[in-house]
Structures are given as structure tokens and as C-alpha cells.
Residue frames relative to the residue before (quaternion, step in Angstrom):
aa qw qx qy qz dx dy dz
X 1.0000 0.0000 0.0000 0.0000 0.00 0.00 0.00
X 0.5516 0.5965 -0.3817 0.4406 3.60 1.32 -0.83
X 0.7105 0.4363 -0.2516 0.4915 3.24 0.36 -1.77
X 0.4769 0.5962 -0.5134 0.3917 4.54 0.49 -0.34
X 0.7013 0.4899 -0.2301 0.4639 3.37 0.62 -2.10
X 0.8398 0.1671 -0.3552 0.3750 3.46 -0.57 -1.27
X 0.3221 0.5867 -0.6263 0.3997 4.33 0.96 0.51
X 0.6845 0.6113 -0.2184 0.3319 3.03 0.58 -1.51
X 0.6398 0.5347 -0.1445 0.5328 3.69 1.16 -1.61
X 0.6365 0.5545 -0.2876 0.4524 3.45 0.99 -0.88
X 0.7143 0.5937 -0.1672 0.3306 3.04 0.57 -1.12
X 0.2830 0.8700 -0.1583 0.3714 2.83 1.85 -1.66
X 0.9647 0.0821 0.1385 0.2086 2.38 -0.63 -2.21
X 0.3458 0.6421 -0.4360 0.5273 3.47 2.28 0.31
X 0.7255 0.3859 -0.3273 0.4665 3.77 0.57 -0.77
X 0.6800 0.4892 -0.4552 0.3020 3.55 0.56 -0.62
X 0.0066 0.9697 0.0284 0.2427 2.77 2.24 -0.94
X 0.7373 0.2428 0.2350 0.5851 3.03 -1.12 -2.39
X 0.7988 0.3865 -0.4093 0.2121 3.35 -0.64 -1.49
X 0.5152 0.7224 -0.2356 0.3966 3.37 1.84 -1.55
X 0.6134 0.5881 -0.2532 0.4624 3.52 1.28 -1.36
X 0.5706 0.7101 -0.2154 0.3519 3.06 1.03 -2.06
X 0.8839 0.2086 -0.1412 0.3940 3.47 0.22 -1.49
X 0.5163 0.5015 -0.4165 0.5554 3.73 1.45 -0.38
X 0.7534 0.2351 -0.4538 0.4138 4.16 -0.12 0.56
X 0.7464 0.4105 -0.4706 0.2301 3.16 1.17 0.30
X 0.5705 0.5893 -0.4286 0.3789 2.80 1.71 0.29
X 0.5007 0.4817 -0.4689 0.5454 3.70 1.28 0.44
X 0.7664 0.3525 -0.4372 0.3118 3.27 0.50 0.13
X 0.3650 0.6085 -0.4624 0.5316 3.25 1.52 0.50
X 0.5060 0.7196 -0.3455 0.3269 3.41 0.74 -1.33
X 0.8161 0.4410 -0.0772 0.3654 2.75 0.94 -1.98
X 0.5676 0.5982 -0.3655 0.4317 3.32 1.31 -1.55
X 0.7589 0.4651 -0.1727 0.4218 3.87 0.51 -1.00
X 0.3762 0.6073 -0.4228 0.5576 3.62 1.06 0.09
X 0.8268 0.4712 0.0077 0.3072 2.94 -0.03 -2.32
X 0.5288 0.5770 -0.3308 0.5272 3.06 1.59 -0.69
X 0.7514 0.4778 -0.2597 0.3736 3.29 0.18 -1.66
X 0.6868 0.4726 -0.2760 0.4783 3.45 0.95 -1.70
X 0.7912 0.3570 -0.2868 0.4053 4.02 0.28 -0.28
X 0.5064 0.7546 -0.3712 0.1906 3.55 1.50 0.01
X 0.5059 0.6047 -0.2914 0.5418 3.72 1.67 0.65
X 0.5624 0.6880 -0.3339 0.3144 2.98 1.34 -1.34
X 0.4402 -0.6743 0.4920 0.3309 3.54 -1.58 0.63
X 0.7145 0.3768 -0.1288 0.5753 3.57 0.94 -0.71
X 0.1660 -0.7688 0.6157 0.0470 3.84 0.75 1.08
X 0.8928 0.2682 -0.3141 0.1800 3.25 -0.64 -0.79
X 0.3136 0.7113 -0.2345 0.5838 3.21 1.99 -0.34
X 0.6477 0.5577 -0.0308 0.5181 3.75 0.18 -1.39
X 0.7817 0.1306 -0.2268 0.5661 3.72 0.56 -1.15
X 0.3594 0.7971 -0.3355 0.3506 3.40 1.26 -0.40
X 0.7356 0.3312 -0.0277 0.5903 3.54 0.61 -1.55
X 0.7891 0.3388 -0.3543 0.3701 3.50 0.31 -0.94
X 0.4928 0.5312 -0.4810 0.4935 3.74 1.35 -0.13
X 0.6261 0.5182 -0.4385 0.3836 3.90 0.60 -0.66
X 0.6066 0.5395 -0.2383 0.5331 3.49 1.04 -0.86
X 0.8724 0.2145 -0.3297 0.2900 3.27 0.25 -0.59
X 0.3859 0.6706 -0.4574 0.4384 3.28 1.77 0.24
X 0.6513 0.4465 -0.3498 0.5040 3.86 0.86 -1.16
X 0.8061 0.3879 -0.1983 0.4006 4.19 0.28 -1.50
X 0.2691 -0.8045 0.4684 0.2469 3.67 1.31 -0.77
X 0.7023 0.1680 -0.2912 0.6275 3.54 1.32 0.94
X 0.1536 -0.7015 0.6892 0.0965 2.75 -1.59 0.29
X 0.5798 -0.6405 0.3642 0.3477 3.32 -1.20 1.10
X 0.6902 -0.5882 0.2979 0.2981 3.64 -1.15 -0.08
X 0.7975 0.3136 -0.0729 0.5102 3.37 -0.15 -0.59
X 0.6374 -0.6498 0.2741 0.3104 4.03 -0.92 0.34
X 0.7730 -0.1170 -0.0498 0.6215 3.10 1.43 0.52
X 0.7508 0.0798 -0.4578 0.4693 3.63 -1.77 1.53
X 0.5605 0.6441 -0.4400 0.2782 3.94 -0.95 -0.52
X 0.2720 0.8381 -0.4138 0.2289 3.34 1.43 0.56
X 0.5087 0.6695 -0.3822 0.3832 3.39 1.57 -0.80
X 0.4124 0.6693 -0.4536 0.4198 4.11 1.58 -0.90
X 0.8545 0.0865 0.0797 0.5060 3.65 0.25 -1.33
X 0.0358 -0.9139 0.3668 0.1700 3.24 -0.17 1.01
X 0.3081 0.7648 -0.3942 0.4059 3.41 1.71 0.27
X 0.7350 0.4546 -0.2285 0.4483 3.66 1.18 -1.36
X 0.4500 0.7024 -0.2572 0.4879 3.36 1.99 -0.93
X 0.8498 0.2249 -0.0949 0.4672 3.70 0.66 -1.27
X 0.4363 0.5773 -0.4911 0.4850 3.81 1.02 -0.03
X 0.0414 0.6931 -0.6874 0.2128 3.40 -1.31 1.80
X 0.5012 -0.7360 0.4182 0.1796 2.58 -1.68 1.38
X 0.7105 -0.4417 0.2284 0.4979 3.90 -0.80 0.41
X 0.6756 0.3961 -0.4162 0.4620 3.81 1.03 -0.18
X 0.5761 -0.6422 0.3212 0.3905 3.75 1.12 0.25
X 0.2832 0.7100 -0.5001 0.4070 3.53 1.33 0.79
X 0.5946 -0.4883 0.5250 0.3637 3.25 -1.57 -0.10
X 0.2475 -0.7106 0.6047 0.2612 3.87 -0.16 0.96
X 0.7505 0.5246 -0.2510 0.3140 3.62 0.02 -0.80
X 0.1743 -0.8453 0.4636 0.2006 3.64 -0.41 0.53
């Protein structure tokens, strides 16, 4: 009967859990979707632009301000490069 309950307790607490998981990445990925929005909303190649800066800000969790330079705000997004040594981040 012991070993039923704490299955039971286990279990429980994987779902309470997940869902917890569930809603804390999607609110970083809002976080992100809106950042990326704002910060690419000039850009010539938008979806590109939100494309990358949502990758960044999933890895750095910010994103600089305004729609272009201020990188010094976050310097993780400042130093993240792409494989040809460019700035990966827009």
C-alpha cells in the first residue's frame, strides 16, 4: 500500500512538474517573441532578423533595446558569432 501512494505522489509531482516547466518557457518565449519584435521592427529582412535575435535571446535572455547598436546592455548577445566570425545576433 506504501509503495501504491508514494507511485501515486511521484507521479503527482512529474505532472505538476511539466506543466510548471510548460508555462515558465513559454513565458520566455514570449519574452523573447516581443524583444525581437520590437528590436527587428525597421529591419529589411524581418523575419530573418527575428529569426536570429529570438535564437540569441533564448541562449543570453536579453536583448538590447532599441532597433539597432546598444549591444553593450547585454553582452552575451554582443559576443555570440556566427561560424564565419560575424556578429550572429542582430
Amino acid at each position: 500500500m506504501k509503495m501504491v501512494r508514494a507511485t501515486a505522489f511521484l507521479l503527482a509531482c512529474l505532472v505538476v512538474g511539466s506543466s510548471l516547466l510548460d508555462s515558465t518557457v513559454a513565458a520566455g518565449t514570449s519574452f523573447c517573441g516581443s524583444k525581437c519584435s520590437a528590436r527587428c521592427s525597421k529591419a529589411g529582412l524581418k523575419d530573418r532578423c527575428v529569426k536570429y535575435c529570438r535564437i540569441c535571446c533564448d541562449k543570453c535572455k536579453c536583448v538590447p533595446s532599441g532597433t539597432y547598436g546598444n549591444k553593450h546592455e547585454c553582452p552575451c548577445y554582443r559576443d555570440l558569432k556566427n561560424s564565419k566570425g560575424k556578429p550572429k545576433c542582430p
